[in-house]
C-alpha positions in Angstrom: -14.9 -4.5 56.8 -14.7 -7.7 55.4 -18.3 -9.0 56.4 -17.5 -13.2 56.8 -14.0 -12.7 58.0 -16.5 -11.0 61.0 -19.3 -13.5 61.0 -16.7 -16.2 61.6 -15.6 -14.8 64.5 -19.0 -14.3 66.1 -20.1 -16.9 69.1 -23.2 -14.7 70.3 -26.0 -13.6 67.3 -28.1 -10.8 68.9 -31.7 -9.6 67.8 -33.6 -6.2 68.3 -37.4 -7.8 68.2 -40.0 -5.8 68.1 -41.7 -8.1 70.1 -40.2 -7.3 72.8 -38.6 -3.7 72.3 -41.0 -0.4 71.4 -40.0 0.8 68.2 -39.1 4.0 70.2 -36.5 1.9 72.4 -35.1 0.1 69.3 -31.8 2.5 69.1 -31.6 2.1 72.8 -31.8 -2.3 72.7 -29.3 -2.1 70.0 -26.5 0.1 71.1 -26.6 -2.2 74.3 -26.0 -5.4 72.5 -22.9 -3.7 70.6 -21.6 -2.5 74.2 -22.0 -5.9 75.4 -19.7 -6.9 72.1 -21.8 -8.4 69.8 -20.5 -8.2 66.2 -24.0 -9.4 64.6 -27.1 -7.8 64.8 -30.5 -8.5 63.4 -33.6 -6.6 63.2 -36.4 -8.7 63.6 -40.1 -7.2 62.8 -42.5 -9.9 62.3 -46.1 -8.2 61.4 -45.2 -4.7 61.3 -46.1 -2.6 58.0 -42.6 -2.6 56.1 -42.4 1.1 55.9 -42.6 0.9 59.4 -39.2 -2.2 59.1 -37.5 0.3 56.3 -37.9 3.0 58.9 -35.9 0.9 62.0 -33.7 -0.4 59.1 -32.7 3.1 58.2 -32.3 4.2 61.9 -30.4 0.8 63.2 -27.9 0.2 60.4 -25.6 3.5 61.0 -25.2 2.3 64.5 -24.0 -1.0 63.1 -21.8 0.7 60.9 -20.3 3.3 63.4 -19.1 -0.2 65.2 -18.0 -2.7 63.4 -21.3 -4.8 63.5 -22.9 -6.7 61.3 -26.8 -5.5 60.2 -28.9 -8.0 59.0 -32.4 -7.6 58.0 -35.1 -10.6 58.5 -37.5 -11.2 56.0 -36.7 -8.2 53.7 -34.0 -8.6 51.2 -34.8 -5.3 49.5 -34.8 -3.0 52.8 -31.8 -4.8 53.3 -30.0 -3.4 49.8 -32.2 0.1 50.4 -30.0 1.0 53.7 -26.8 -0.5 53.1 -27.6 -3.6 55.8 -24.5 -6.5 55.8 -27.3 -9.0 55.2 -30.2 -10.8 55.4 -32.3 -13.4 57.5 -34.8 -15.8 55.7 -37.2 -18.7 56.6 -37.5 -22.3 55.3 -40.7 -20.8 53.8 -38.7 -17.8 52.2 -38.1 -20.0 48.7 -34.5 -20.5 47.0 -31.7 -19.4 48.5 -30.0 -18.9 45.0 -32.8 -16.4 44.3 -32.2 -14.1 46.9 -28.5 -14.3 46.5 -29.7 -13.4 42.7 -31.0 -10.3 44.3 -28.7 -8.8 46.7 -25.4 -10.0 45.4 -22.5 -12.0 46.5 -21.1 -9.4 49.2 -24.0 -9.9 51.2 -24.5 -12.4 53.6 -27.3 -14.4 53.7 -28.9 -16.4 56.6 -31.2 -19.4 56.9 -33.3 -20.7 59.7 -33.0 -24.3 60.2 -35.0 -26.6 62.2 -34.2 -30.3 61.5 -30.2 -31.5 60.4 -31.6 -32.7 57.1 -32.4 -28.6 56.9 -29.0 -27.5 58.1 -27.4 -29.3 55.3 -29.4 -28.4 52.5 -29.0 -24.9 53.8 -25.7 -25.3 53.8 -25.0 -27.0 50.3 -27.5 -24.0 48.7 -24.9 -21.5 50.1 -26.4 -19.9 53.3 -23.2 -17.8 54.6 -24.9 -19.5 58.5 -27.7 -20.8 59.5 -29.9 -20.5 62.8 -30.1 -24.5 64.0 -33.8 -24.4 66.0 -35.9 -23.9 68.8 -33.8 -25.9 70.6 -36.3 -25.4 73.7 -40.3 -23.7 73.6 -39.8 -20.1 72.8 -42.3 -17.0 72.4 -40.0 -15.9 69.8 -41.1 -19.4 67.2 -44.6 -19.4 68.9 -46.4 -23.2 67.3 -42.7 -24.3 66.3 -41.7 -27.4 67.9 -38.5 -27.0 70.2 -36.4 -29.6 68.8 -34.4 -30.5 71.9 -30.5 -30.7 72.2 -29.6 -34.1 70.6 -28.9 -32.8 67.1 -26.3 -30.1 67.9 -23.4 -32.4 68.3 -24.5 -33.7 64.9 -25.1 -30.9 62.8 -21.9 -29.4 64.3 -19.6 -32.4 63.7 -21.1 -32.5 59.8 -20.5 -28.6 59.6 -17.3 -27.9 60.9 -16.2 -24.2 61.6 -19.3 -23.1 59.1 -21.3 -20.9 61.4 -24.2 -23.0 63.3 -26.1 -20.5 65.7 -27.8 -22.2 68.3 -31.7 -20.7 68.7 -34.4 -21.0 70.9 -35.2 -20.3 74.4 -31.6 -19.9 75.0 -31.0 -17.7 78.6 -28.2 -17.8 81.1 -29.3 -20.8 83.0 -29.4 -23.0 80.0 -26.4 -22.1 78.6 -24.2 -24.3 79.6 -26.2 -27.3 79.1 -26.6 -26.0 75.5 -22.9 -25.9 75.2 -22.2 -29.2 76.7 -24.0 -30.4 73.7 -21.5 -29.1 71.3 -22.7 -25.3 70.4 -20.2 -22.8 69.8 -22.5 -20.2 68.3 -25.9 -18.6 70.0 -28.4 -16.7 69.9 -30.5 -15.1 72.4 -33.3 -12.8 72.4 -35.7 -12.3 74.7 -33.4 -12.9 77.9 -31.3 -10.2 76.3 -33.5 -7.9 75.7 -35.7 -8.1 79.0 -32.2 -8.1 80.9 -31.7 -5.6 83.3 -28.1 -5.5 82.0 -28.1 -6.1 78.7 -24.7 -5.2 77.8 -23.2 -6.9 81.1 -25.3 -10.1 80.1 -24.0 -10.3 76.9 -20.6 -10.0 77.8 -20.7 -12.8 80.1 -22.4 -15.0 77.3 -19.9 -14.1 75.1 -16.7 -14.7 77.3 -18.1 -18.1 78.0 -18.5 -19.0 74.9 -15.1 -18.1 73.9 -13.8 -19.6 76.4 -14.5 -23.3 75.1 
């Protein structure tokens, strides 16, 4: 599969966070999130061991595969070369973008938090194949990050074009709309997802209305 003609055509970004799934329920959170469509899938582990990340890697990225997702791997560019993930995540803190591209190659796609415009841009220009453009409102996802509020995303948006800007932060059902009357065409949403009752039903919904700007 050719892995940005797919990650252009992705409006909803979904994460299996160990913060809010047991590692025993990861398989379970994930195959949810592909039946509700999404194309792009990230495993998120912040402060597990990494054997225990190379471990969910190994068991999350054939599901992926079977459908036609995307796996992407935060934090850990070499788990995401050891099981064959589509990707990986890193943070403003992370270093050079050019020096994990040196790593994992130019199939792979890379991804960059972002968390100001001036960040978006220079994320952008250093080759970042998207970006995540946030907290846009207080999350326990970013707990101490500022939410940065919904003025930018017209902005960054209008500067950026059809390059992939996914909206994060504290993104649910209820503030969706708001969020896209601001100018978002991408999201991401986590802990509403994952906490859903429906998850796959939920995401469906997200993603029809998003595709239906």
């Amino acid at each position: 599969m050719d892995r940005r003609e797919i990650l252009a055509g992705c409006r909803l970004y979904g994460i299996v966070d160990m913060g809010y799934v047991s590692p025993d329920h990861a398989e379970e959170a994930a195959a949810a999130l592909i039946r509700g469509g999404v194309r792009i899938l990230q495993l998120r582990a912040k402060g597990m061991p990494e054997e225990d990340v190379r471990m969910l890697a190994y068991r999350l990225q054939p599901l992926c595969c079977e459908a036609g997702c995307l796996f992407i791997v935060n934090d850990y560019p070499e788990i995401a070369m050891e099981c064959g993930a589509d990707g990986v995540h890193v943070g403003q803190d992370d270093g050079a973008l050019k020096e994990v591209r040196k790593m994992i190659g130019e199939g792979m796609l890379v991804g960059r938090s972002t968390h100001s415009p001036e960040q978006a841009l220079a994320a952008h220009a250093e080759g970042a194949d998207y970006i995540g453009f946030g907290p846009l409102f207080p999350t326990g996802t970013k707990p101490g990050r500022p939410a940065i509020g919904l003025d930018d995303v017209c902005r960054v948006g209008e500067a950026l074009g059809d390059y992939p800007v996914f909206c994060i932060g504290g993104i649910n059902g209820g503030s969706l709309d708001r969020v896209m009357e601001h100018g978002a065409r991408r999201v991401v949403i986590v802990s509403w997802l994952l906490l859903h009752e429906d998850p796959a039903g939920a995401a469906r919904d997200v993603i029809q209305k998003l595709e239906g700007r």
